[in-house]
C-alpha positions in Angstrom: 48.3 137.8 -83.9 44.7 137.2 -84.7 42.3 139.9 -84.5 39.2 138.5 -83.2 35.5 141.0 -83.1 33.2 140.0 -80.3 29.8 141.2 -82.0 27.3 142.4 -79.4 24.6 143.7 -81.1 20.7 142.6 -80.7 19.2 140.4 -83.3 15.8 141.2 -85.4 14.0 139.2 -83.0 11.8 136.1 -84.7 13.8 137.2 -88.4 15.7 134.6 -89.5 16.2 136.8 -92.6 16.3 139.7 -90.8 18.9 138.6 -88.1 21.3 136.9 -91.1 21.6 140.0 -93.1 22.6 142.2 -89.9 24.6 139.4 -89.2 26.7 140.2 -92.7 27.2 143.4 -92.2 28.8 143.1 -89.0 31.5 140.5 -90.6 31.6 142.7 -93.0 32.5 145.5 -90.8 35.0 143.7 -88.3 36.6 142.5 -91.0 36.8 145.7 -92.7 38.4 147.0 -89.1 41.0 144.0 -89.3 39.4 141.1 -87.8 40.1 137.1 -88.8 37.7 135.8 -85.9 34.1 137.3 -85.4 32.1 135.9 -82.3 28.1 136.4 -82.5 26.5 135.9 -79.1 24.7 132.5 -78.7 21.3 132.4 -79.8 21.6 135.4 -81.8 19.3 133.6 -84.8 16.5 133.8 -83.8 17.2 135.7 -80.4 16.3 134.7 -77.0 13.7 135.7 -75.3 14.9 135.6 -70.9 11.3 135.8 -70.2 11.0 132.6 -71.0 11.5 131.3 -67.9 9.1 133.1 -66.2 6.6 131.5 -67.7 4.6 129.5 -65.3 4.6 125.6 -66.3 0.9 124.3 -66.8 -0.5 127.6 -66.6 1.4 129.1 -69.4 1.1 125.9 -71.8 0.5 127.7 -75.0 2.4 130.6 -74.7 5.4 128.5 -74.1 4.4 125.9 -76.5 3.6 128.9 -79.1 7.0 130.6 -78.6 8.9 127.3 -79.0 7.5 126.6 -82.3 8.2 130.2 -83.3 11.7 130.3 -82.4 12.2 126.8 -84.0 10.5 128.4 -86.6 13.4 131.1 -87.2 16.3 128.9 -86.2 18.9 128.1 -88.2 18.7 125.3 -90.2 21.9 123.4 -90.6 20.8 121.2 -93.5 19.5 124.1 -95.2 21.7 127.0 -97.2 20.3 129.2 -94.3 24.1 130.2 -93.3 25.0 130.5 -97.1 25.3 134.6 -97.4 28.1 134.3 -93.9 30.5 131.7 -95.9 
């Protein structure tokens, strides 16, 4: 039977590096406790901010169009090695 680790944990908000080096040490750990499957929560690089949707369209413009760019910013990167230290 597979063992699978549900990882509930909050990301270093807006780290990419940050987030991706917790994110090891909690394979690292659920594996060490048995598991073959570990689950992050979606979004969990860069994090997700639920106040985004209370932003109010128009009036908010930059904020939102600020916090876009900063979470594309810290996103993962699939053509990149971003995901390299997980493999």
């Amino acid at each position: 039977m597979t063992k699978v680790a549900i990882i509930q944990t909050t990301p270093v908000f807006l780290s990419k590096e940050k987030t991706i080096v917790q994110a090891v040490e909690s394979v690292k750990q659920a594996s060490a406790e048995g598991a073959s499957l570990v689950v992050f929560t979606e979004t969990f690089i860069p994090g997700y901010p639920a106040w985004i949707w209370r932003l109010r369209p128009g009036g908010d413009w930059s904020v939102s169009e600020d916090s876009y760019a900063l979470l594309l910013e810290h996103s993962v990167d699939l053509a990149s090695d971003d995901l390299e230290p997980l493999y």
